[in-house]
C-alpha positions in Angstrom: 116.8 119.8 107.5 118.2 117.2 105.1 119.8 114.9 107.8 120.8 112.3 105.0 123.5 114.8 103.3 127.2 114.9 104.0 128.8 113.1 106.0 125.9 110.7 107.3 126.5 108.6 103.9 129.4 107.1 105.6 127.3 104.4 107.0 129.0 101.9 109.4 128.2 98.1 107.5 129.2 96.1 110.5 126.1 97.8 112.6 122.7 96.6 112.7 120.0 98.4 112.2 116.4 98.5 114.5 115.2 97.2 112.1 117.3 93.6 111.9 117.5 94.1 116.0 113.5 94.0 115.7 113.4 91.2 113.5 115.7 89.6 115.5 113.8 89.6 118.1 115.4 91.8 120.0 112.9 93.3 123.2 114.9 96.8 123.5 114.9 97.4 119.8 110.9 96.6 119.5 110.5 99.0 122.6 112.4 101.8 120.6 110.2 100.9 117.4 106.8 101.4 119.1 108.9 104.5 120.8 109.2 105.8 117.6 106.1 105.0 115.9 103.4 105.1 118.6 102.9 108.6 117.9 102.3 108.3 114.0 100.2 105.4 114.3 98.3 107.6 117.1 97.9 110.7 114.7 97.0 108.6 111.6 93.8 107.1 113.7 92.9 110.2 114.8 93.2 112.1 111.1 91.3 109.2 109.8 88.4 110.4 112.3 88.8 107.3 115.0 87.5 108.4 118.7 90.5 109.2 120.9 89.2 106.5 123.2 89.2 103.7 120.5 92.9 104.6 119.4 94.8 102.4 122.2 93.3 99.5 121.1 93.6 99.9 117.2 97.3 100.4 118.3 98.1 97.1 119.6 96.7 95.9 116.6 98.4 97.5 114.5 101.6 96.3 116.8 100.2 92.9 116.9 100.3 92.6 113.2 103.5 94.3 112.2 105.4 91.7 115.2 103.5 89.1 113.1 104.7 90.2 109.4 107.8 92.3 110.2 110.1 89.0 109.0 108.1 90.1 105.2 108.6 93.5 105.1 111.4 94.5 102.8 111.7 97.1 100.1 111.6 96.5 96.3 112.0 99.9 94.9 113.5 103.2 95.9 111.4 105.3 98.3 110.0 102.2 100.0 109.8 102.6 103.7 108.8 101.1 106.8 106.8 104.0 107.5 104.9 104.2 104.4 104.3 100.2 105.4 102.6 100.3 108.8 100.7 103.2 107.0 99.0 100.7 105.3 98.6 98.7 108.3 97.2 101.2 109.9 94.6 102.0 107.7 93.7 98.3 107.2 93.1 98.2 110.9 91.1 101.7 111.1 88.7 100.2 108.1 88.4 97.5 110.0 87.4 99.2 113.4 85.1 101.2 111.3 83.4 97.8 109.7 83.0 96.4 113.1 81.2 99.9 114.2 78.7 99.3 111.4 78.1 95.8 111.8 79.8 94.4 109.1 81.2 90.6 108.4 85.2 91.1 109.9 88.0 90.5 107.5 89.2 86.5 107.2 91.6 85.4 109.5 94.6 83.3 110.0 97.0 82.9 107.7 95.5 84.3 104.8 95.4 87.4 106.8 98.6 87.6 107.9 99.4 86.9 104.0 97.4 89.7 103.0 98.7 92.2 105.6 102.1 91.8 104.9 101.9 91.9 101.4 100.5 96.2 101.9 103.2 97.8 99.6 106.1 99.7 101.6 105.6 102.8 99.4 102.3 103.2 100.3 102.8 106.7 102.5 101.0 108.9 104.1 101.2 111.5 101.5 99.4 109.1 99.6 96.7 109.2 101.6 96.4 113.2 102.0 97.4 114.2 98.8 96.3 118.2 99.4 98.7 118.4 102.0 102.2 117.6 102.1 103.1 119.0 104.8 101.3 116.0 107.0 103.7 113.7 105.1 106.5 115.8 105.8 105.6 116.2 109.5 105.3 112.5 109.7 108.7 112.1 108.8 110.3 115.1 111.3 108.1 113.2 114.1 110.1 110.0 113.6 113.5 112.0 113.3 112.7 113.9 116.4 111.7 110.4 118.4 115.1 108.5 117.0 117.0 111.5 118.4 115.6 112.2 121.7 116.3 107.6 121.7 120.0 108.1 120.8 120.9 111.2 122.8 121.9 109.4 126.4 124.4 108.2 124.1 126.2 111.3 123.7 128.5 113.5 125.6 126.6 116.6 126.9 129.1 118.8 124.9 128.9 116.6 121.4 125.2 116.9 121.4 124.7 120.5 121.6 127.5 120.5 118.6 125.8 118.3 116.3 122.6 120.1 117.5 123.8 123.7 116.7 125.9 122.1 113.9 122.5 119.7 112.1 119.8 120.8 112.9 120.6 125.0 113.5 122.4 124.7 110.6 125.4 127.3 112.2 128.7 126.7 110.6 131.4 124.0 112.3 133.6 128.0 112.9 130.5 129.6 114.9 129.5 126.3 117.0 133.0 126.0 117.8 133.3 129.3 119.4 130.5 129.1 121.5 130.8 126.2 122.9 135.3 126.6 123.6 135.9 123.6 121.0 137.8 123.1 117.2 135.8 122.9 114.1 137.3 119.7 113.3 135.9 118.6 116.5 132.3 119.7 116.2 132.4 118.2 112.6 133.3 115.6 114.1 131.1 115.3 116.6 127.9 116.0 114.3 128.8 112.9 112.2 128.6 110.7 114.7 125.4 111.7 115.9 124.4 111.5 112.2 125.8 108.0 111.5 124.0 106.7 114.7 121.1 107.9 113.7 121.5 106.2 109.9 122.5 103.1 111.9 119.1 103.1 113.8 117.0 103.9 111.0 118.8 103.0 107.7 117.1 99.9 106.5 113.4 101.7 107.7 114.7 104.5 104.7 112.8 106.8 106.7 114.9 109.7 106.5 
């Protein structure tokens, strides 16, 4: 599903995204980040062969450095991403665990460091990194819709979800949603773009759908 078509364009400009919330400082909107992204950080480690046991703490690292660089992230060209971003954070910290394994000299730190880590390209994605299969990439990206909706769904009337549901992501026509559930068309249109524009709101500047 292609939850960036239609009526989702309509994007609200006086909203903030999670991503100026998080850079904000904002504690709710970091909790919904790591939310969202604890489980792709969490399958990237273990992909890249890290021990299930050594994953918690390469996480807060990872965490620990995007709260440090998150003011630098921005993106330059089309397809940029957050996501394709603390990819590269990622990996910098899951070479690093790996150099610490074997013994090696660690990485410089301070602000050099930081410098360095925040300057990992934003279009560096994880279908970069596994080439052969897309569909890792593309299962990356359904894993971050699917966190950002079960996130926005309290928001919602019981009825309006299941219509932007049935609507978006069952793809059944506004005429057979309306039926079933004893509303209009108009209003399970209606209903299924504003599910869609809240979920551009929370995840517009991130260009991770």
């Amino acid at each position: 599903m292609n939850v960036a078509e239609g009526s989702i364009s309509a994007h609200n400009s006086t909203s903030q995204s999670l991503l100026r919330r998080v850079k904000s400082q904002d504690h709710s909107a970091w909790a919904r980040m790591v939310h969202i992204y604890g489980p792709l950080v969490y399958r990237w480690c273990r992909r890249a062969g890290v021990a299930a046991q050594d994953v918690e703490d390469i996480s807060q690292n990872v965490f620990q450095a995007v709260a440090l660089g998150i003011h630098k992230f921005h993106r330059d060209r089309s397809g940029d991403s957050f996501r394709g971003w603390l990819y590269g954070i990622t990996r910098f910290k899951v070479m690093d665990h790996f150099r610490r394994q074997q013994k090696d000299p660690a990485p410089q730190g301070g602000s050099e460091f930081q410098d360095q880590l925040a300057s990992i390209p934003a279009h560096e994605t994880s279908a970069q990194r596994f080439p052969d299969d897309q569909s890792m990439a593309e299962d990356d990206g359904l894993q971050v819709l699917h966190a950002t909706l079960e996130l926005i769904r309290p928001d919602f009337a019981p009825h309006n979800w299941q219509a932007f549901w049935q609507a978006a992501i069952e793809q059944q026509s506004a005429t057979e949603v309306a039926e079933s559930l004893g509303m209009t068309p108009g209003a399970v249109r209606q209903a299924r773009y504003r599910v869609l524009r809240r979920l551009r709101q929370e995840l517009d500047e991130l260009q991770d759908l």
